[in-house]
N, C-alpha and C positions, 0 to 999 in steps of 0.2 A: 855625346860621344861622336869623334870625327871617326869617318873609314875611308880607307884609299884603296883603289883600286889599280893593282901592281898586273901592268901587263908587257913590258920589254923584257926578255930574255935574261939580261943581269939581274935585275929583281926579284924576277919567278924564282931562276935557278936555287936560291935559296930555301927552297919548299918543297921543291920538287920531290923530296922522299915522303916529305909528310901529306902532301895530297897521294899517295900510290898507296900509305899504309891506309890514308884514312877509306880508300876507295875498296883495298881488300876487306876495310872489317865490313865493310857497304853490299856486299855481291848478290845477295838478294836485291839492290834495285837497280844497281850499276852492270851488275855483271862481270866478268874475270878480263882484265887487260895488264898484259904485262908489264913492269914498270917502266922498261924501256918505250912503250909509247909516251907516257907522261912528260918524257925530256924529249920526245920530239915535237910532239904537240907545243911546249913550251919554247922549242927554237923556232917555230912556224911564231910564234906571237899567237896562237890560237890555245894556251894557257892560261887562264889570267885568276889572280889573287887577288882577295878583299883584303887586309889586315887593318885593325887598329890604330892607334895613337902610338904607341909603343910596339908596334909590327909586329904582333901577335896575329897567325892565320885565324881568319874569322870564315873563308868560307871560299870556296872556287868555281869558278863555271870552266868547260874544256869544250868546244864545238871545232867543228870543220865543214867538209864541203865545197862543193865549187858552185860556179855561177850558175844557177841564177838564185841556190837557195843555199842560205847555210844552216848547216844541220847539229843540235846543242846535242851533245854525248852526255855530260854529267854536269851537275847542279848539287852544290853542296850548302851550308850553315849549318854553323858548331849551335848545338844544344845552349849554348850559354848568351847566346845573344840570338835567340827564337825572337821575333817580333820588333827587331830592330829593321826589317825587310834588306834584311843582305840580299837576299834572289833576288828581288825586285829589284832590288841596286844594278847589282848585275847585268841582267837583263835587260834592264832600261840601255844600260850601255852597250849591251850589245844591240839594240832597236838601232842606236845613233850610228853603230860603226855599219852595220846594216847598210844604213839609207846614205851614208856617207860614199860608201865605194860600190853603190849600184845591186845592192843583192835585193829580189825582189820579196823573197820569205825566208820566214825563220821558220824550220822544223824541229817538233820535239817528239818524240816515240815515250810515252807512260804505259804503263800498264791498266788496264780498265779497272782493275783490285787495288790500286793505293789511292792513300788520301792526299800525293801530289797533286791528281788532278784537278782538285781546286785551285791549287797555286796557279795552276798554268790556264783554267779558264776566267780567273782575275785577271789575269795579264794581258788575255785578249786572244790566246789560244784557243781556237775553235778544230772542234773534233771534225778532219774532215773524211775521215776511213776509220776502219777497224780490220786490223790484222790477225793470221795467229801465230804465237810464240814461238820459241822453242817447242822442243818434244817434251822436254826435262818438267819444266812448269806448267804446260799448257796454258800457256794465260792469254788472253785475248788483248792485245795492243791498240791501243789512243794512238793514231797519227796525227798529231794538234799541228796546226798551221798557224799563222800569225802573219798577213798583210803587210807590205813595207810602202809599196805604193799601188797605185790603180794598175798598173805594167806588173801586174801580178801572175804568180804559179800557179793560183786555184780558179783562174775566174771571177764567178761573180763570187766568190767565197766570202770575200771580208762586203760584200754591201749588206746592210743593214736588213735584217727579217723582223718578221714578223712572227712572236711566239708568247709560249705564256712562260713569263720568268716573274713569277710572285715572291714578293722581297718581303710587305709587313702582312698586315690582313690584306686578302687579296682586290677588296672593293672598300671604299673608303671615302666620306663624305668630305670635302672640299672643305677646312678652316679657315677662315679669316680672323685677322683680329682688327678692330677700328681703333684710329688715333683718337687721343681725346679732343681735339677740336669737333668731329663729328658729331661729338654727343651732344658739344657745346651747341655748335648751332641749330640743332633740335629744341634744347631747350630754351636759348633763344628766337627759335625762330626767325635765324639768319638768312641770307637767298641760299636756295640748295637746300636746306632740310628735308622738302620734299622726298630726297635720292636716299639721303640715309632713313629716312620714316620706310622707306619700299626696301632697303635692303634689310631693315629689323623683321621686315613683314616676311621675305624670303626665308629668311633663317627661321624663321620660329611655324614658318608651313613645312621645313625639309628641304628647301634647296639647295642648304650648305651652312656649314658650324659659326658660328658667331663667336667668339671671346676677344679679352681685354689681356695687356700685358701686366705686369706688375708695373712696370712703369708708369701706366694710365692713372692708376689708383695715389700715387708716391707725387707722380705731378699734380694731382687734384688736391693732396695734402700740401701742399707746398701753396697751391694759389688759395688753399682753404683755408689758411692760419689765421686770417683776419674775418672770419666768419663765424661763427661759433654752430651755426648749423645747414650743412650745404647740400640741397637737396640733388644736385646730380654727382655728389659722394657715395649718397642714398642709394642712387641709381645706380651707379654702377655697382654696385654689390649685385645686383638681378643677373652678372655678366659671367659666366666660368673663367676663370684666370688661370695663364700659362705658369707652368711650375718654375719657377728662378732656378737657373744652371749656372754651374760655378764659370762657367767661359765667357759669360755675354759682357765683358767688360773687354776681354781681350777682342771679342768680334766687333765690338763697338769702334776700337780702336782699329782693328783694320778698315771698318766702315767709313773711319773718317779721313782716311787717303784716298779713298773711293770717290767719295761725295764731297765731302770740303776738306780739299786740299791746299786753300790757299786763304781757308779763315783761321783767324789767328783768335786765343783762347780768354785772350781779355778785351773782345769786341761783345758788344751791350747785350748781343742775343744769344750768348754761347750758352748759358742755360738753356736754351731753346734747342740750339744747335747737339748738345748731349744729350737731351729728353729725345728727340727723333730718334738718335743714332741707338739708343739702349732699347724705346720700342723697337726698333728695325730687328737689332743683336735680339733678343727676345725670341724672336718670330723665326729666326735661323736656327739659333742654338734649339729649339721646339721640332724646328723642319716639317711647321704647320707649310701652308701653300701660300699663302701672303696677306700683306699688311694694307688697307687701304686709307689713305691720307689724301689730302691736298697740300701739302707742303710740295711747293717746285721741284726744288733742290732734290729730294727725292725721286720723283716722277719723273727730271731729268736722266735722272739714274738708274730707272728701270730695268733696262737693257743690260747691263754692266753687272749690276744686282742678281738679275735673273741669272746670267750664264756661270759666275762664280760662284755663289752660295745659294741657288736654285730655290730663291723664295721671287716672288711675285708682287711687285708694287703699284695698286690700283691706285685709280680716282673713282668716288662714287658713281659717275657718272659714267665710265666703261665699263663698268661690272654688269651695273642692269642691263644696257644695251649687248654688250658680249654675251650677257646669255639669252637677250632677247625677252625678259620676264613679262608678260603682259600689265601696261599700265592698270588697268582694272581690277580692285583691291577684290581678294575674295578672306571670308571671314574665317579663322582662326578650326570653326569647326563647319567646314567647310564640307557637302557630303563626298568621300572620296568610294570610289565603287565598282569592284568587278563583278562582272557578270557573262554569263552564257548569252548569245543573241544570234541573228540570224541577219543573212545579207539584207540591209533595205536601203531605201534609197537612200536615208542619212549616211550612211556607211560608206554605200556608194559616192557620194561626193566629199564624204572625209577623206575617200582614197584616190580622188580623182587628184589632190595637189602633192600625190608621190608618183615617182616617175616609177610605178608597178610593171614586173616584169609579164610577158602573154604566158608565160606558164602560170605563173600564179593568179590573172587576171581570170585564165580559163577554171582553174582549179575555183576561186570563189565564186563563180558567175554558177556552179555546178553546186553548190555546197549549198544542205538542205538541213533542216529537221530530221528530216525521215532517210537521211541517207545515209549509212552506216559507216561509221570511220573518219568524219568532217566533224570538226568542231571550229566556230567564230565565239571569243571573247573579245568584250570590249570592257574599256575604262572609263569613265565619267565624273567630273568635277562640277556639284551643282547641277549634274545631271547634261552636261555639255561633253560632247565625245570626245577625248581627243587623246583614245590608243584603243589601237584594234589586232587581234593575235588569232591566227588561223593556224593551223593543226590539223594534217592527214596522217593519220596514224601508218605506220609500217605496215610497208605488204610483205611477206616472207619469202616471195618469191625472186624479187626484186631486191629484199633488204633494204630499203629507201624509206625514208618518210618525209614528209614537205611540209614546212610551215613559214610564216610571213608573219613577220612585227612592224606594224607601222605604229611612230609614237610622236605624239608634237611635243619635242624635245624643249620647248618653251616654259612648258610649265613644272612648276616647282616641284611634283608629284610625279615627276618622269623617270625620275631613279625609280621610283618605289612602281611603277606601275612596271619598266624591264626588268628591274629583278623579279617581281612576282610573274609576267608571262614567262621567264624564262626557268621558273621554279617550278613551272609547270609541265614543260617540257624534261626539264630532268629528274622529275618525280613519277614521269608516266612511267608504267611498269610494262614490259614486254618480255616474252618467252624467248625471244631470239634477239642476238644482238645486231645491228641495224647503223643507218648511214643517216642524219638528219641535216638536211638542206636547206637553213633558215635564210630567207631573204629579208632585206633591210630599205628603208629608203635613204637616197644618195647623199641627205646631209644629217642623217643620226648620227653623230661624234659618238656621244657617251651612250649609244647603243653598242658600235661598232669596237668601242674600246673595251666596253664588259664583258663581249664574247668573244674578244682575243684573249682579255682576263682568264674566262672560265672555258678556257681548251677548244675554244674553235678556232678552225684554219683557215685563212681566207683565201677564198676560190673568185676566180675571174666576175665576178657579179653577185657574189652570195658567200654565204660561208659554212663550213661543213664540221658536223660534231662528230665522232666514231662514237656509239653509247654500246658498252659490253653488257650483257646478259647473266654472266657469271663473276664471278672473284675467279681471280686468278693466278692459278698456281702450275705446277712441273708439268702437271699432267695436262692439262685444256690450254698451255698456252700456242703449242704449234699450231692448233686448232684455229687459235684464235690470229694468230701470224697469219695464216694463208686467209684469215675472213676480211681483215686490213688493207691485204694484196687485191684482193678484189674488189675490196668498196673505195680505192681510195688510192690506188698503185703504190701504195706507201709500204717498203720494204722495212721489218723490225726482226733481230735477233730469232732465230730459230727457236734458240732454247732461253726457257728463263734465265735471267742473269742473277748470279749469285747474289749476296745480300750485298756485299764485299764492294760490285760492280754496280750495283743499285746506289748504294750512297756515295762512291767518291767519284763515276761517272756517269748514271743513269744508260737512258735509252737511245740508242744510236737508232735513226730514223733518215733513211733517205728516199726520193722520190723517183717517178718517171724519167726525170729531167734529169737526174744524179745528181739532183742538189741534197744536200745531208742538213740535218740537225741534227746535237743532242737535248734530250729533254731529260732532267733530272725527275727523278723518282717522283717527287710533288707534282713536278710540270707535267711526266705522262699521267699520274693517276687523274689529274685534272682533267684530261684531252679522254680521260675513256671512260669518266667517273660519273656516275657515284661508286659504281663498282670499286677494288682496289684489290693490290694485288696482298694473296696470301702466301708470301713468303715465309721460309718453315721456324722465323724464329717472329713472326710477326706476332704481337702481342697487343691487345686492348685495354680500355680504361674505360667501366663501368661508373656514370657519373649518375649520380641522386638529383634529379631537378623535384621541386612541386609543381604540384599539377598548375596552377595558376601561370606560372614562371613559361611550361610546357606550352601551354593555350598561348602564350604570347609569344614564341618564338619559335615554334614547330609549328605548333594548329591546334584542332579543336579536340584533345585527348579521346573525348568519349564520343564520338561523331567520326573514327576512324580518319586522324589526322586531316580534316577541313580546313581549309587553308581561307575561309571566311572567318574572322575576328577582328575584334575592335582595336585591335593591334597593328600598328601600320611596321613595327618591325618582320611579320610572318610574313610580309609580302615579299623580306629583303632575301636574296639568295647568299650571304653570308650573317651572318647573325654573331654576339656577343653575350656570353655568360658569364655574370660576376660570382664568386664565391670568397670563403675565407681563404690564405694564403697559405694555409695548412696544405701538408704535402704537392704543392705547387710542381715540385720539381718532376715527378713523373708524368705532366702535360710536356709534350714536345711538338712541333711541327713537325705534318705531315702523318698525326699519330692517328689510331684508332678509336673512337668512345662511341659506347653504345648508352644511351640514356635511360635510366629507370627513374619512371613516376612515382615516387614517395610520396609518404604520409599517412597517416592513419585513414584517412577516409579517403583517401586518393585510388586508381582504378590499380597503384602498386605492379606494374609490370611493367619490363622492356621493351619499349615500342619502336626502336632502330637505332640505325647506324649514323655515324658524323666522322667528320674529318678535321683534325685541327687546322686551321690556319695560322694563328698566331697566339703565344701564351706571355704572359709578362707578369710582375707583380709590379703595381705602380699606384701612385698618389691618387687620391679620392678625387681631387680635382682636375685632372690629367684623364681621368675617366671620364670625367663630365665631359673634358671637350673634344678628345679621340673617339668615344666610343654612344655617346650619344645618338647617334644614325642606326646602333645595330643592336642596342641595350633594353631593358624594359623597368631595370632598377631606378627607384629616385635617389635624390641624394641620400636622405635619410634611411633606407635601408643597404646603400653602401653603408653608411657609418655602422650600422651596424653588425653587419660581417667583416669590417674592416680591423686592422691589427691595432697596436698600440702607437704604432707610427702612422695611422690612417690610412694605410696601405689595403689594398685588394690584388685579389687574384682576377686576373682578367683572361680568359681565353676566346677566342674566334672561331667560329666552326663553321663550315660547307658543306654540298653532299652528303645533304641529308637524305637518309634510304630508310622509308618503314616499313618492317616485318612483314611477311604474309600471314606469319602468326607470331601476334603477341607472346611472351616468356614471362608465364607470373613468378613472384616471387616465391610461392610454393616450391615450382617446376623448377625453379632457377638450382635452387637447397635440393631439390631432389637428384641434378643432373650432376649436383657438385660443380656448379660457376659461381659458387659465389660462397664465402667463410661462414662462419657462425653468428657476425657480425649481424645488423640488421640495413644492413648499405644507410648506412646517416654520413657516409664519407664515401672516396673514392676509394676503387678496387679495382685493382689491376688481376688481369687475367693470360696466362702466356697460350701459343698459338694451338695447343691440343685444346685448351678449354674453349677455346677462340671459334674452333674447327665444330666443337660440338654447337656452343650458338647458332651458328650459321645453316647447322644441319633441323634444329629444333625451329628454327624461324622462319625458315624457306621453303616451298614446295620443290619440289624432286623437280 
């Protein structure tokens, strides 16, 4: 469907009644303007109309203003062509006409209570104030701004921050897929096999997902037909396979004006030239993180690749080196191991090749056995050190606590060793809520990125967590407003914000400096969490694990959640639970689940809190190779909680918080949380039952 966009006066003129009726039946978001502004607005050229093929009104924007900013009054689309992005249209045009005749921003005034303000933070509108309304509604107003050029209204407003805006599961293992040459010259034993032999070895210790396209398999058939039995056919069956999307013919084809643009389709190697471009279309249509080949043609195209369709085109030989993997092979069970320890001299010169700051240098030089409130962990591979995590617990006086991760980001087991010091950190329990000041060394990337991931703010040489002490509701948030102002000068809403302003704006956050953010509901409960807030229709989802399932992805059930097990998922600070697809739909992002340990012989009680990150039902092998890094199921007991389409239920959880006291399922039937049922499935609970858990699990 074409639309045009009618903006000269003779054009408009033609509508002009029917955008004034459409805006009175609107006056809940528009508000009341008499219809005579509508025909001046329209003789200004500051009207303009979307319509159809057949010039049916599909939708209007109306703005004005003077230099340097112009300001959008109303923004419409007709119910019938929702998701054709009419505003978008719009607004894009108005971006052009913008930067065309020198206006520096665009402003739009929302209401903190509607769900416009998604539109208009897609668009690139950044919340940079909050106002208040009328008397009539009292509603609290979105002053969204939008950047035209650097010669800008706001300042530094439109540069680029630094925040946590969590899109799928919020931490996520790095997929590859390899072309089949690589496997070939493995099993040839070509020059180079060595590179792919060390990146099978990466993958299968945890430093990132390994799979095949379909097309890997479909080429190997095609060169296999004169073979009757081909053992790297064989082989690659060992490999999880991308699920085939109905698009990847269509990506293929734009692939090949990308990349060979000037090969024509009956040259001797165009079978060649189509197997590349469909592995490549694979790995997009997936929106795994990239495909690694030796094919030129490709690898020329890296660049080009990366910035439009945002996959990744290695060679084997920058991958290892990119991440620095040590050449020296370590075995499959390899001893991997946290431990409590105390400063010695190995430590000391583990830390002497990070540029440690004198605070913290003096903070370990001081840190003892015997000295109350210091704790040093380290990590060891084969017994060789290489991560070290310090920990001075909060002083109440101060509200401060310090601690320092140093981690040789080289080796394959460097995910798993920051998420676990940092599980540790967010699982310490404190009576007061507190300021935590982790320092980092100057070239941890994927330290640096996890705890921008998981709600820390980056401070001039370190980065800062705010961890809250309570859930928070009506009552403790001013409380908790003025404890933010002082640990952190960071100014938040006095009062809680409605549910209304929770989901379609979140939290208006600005600083010392008057720099502003908002962080949506997910993104602040991240920055203050595990805690989360108790808003008065919040509701949870009581979820049945077994106890075995529990041991692998919490800790050690009956040992008062130990976070030692032979499970290298409990280390991760986001974790993955498969189940049946059964009632699927009451999992949501950003929800609440408290976990109960099932089973007849199981310890049968609530042992805490979890936060969704991410819920999906999806393909049995689409789980293999997404969620592998955070999972503890094998294939074969996917299959068998899987559907009839081999489907599972897949969810993601964070912030995990356990009990001060466990809730048996006696106490559970006694308090009335839970039906008559025997929790074999998920139950949901709304915020009174919600209020009571909290009260029975908690110390005063």
């Amino acid at each position: 469907m074409e639309y045009i966009i009618l903006k000269s006066f003779d054009h408009v003129s033609l509508y002009i009644d029917q955008v004034s009726n459409i805006a009175d039946n609107n006056k809940g978001a528009f508000g009341f303007l008499a219809s005579s502004a509508y025909d001046q607005m329209a003789s200004k050229g500051q009207l303009w109309v979307i319509v159809n093929e057949v010039r049916e009104l599909k939708g209007y924007l109306m703005f004005g203003g003077t230099m340097p900013s112009i300001k959008v009054f109303q923004i419409y689309s007709c119910r019938s062509v929702r998701g054709h992005r009419i505003g978008s249209r719009l607004i894009s045009s108005l971006k052009d006409f913008a930067k065309e005749h020198g206006y520096h921003s665009i402003v739009a005034r929302v209401a903190s209570d509607l769900p416009a303000n998604e539109f208009w933070s897609k668009l690139g509108f950044q919340v940079y104030k909050q106002v208040k309304g009328g008397e009539t509604t009292k509603r609290i107003i979105n002053v969204r701004g939008f950047v035209v050029n650097d010669n800008d209204l706001f300042g530094s407003l439109g540069n680029e921050r630094v925040g946590v805006r969590p899109t799928g599961p919020v931490l996520k293992k790095r997929i590859y897929a390899l072309d089949l040459n690589l496997l070939l010259d493995v099993s040839k034993a070509r020059p180079g096999y060595e590179q792919i032999v060390k990146i099978m070895q990466v993958g299968f210790q945890g430093g990132f997902s390994i799979c095949i396209t379909p097309e890997f398999k479909a080429e190997l058939e095609r060169q296999s037909s004169h073979f009757s039995d081909d053992p790297v056919l064989r082989m690659a069956g060992a490999f999880p396979e991308l699920m085939a999307n109905t698009d990847v013919q269509e990506i293929a084809e734009s692939l090949r004006r990308d990349i060979f643009p000037s090969r024509t389709a009956d040259r001797k190697s165009a079978q060649n030239d189509e197997s590349d471009l469909r592995h490549l279309a694979y790995c997009i249509s997936a929106k795994i993180d990239g495909f690694i080949t030796r094919e030129k043609a490709l690898l020329r195209s890296c660049n080009d690749i990366k910035y439009k369709y945002g996959c990744s085109i290695l060679s084997p030989d920058e991958l290892i080196t990119d991440n620095g993997f040590s050449r020296s092979d370590k075995p499959l069970n390899s001893d991997f191991s946290f431990s409590s320890s105390t400063m010695t001299d190995e430590l000391s010169a583990f830390l002497s090749s990070f540029s440690v700051p004198e605070l913290v240098s003096a903070s370990l030089d001081a840190a003892s056995p015997t000295k109350e409130g210091t704790n040093v962990y380290e990590a060891r591979l084969d017994g060789e050190l290489f991560g070290i995590y310090y920990f001075q617990k909060p002083v109440k006086s101060s509200g401060h606590a310090l601690a320092a991760l140093y981690i040789d980001e080289s080796r394959p087991q460097a995910i798993a060793a920051i998420d676990h010091f940092l599980e540790m950190a967010l699982r310490y329990k404190c009576s007061f809520s507190h300021r935590l000041d982790l320092y980092i060394g100057k070239d941890q990337d994927i330290t640096a990125e996890t705890l921008t991931k998981k709600g820390f703010f980056k401070s001039t040489d370190h980065f800062v967590k705010i961890m809250s002490s309570e859930f928070l509701d009506r009552k403790n948030w001013s409380d908790f407003a003025r404890t933010v102002k002082t640990f952190c000068e960071f100014s938040i809403p006095e009062k809680l914000p409605s549910k209304k302003e929770l989901q379609n704006t979140g939290i208006f956050i600005s600083d010392a400096f008057n720099e502003s953010q908002v962080f949506s509901w997910f993104d602040f409960e991240t920055a203050i969490g595990p805690k989360f807030i108790l808003s008065s229709d919040r509701d949870c989802i009581i979820v049945p694990i077994r106890e075995k399932f529990a041991n692998g992805l919490i800790g050690n059930v009956k040992n008062q959640l130990s976070l030692l097990s032979s499970h290298q998922q409990i280390f991760l600070l986001e974790k993955a639970y498969f189940r049946s697809p059964v009632r699927e739909s009451i999992f949501t992002r950003g929800g609440v689940i408290a976990f109960y340990v099932s089973g007849i012989k199981s310890i049968q009680e609530i042992i805490g809190f979890a936060r969704i990150t991410f819920s999906d039902v999806i393909d049995i092998d689409e789980a293999a190779v997404k969620f592998d890094r955070q999972g503890v199921l094998s294939k074969k007991e996917l299959l068998d909680i899987s559907d009839g389409a081999g489907r599972v239920h897949v969810f993601t959880f964070d912030n995990f918080i356990e009990f001060d006291r466990r809730v048996s399922f006696s106490r559970a039937k006694e308090l009335g949380l839970i039906s008559n049922a025997n929790l074999v499935s998920p139950e949901r609970i709304g915020v009174d039952k919600l209020k009571v858990l909290i009260g029975e699990a908690y110390n005063d």
